[in-house]
N, C-alpha and C positions, 0 to 999 in steps of 0.2 A: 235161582236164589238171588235176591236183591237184598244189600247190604246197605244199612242206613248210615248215610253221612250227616253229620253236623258242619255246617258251616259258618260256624261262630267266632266272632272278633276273640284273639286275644287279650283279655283285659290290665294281665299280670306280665311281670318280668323277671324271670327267675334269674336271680345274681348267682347262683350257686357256681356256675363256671366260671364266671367271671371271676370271680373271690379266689377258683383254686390257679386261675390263671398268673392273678397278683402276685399270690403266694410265692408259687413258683417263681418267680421274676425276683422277686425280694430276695428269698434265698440265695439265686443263684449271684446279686447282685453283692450281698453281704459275705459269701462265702469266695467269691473274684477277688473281692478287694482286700482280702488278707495275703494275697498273693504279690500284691503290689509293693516291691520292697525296692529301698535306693541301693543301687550300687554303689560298689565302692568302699574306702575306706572308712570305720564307723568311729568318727570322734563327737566329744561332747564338745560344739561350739558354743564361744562366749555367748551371751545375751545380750543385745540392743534393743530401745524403745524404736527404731527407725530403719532397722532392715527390712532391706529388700529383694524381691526375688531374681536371684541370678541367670542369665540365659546361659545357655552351654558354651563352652570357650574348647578351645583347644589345650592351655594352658590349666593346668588343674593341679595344684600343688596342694599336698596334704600331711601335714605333717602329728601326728601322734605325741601321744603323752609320755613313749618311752624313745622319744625322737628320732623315730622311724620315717624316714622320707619316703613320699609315693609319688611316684610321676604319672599323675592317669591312675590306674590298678596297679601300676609297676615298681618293687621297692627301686627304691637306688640310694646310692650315698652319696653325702655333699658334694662330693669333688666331680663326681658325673652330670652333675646339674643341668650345668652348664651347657654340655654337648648336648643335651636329652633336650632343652630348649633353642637351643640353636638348629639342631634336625629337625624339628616338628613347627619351626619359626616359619611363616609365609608372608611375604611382601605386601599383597593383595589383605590381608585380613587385620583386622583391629588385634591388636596383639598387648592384649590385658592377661596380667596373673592374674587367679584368682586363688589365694593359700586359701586352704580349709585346715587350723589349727586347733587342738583339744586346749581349752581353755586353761589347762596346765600347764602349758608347755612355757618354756619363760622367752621372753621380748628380746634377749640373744639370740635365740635361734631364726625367729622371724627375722631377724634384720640381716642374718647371715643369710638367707635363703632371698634377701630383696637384694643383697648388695651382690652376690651371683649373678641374679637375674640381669640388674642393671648392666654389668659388667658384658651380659650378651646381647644389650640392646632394648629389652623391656623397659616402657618407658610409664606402661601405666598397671596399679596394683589396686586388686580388690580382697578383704581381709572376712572370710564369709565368716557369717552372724544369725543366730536365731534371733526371731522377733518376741523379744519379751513381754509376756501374759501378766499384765495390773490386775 
């Protein structure tokens, strides 16, 4: 028994896999990225027309609206400051604060938290800022 072959060009392209491949892709991409969350402490920073994006420092000072100090992830109180910047201080590295403040907090407390710093050698300060949407 001999079986008839066609041996005919293809003329069409079925997207049909293609489509569910996308799909899949899209989902898993949209459904990843709600996973993506900042660490850290979560304050409401001021707004600037001119910020910019920060690189990671060593130095990460955060200070809350019910003036809670954070060193990194770690609370600490004023008067530890100092030590917490001095142990994690290296010679070799650019040695920038950078305070992350809730836009409530008032202009006393930031100056308390820069003249600390100064006090262990910090010589250079960055005051993080969202980029305000005209």
């Amino acid at each position: 028994m001999k079986f008839a072959t066609d041996n005919k060009l293809l003329t069409s392209f079925n997207f049909s896999s293609l489509t569910d491949i996308v799909m899949l892709l899209l989902i898993f991409f949209l459904l990843t990225s709600q996973f993506v969350v900042i660490t850290g402490v979560q304050v409401k920073l001021p707004k600037s027309e001119t910020a910019e994006p920060l690189t990671e420092t060593q130095f990460n000072v955060t200070i809350t609206k019910t003036n809670d100090i954070y060193f990194g992830n770690e609370k600490i109180s004023l008067g530890t400051l100092g030590e917490k910047i001095l142990r994690s201080k290296s010679p070799q590295n650019e040695n920038n604060l950078i305070i992350r403040t809730d836009k409530d907090v008032s202009i006393d407390m930031i100056i308390k938290v820069i003249d600390i710093s100064k006090g262990v050698g910090v010589t250079k300060f960055t005051i993080a800022t969202e980029k305000e949407m005209l």
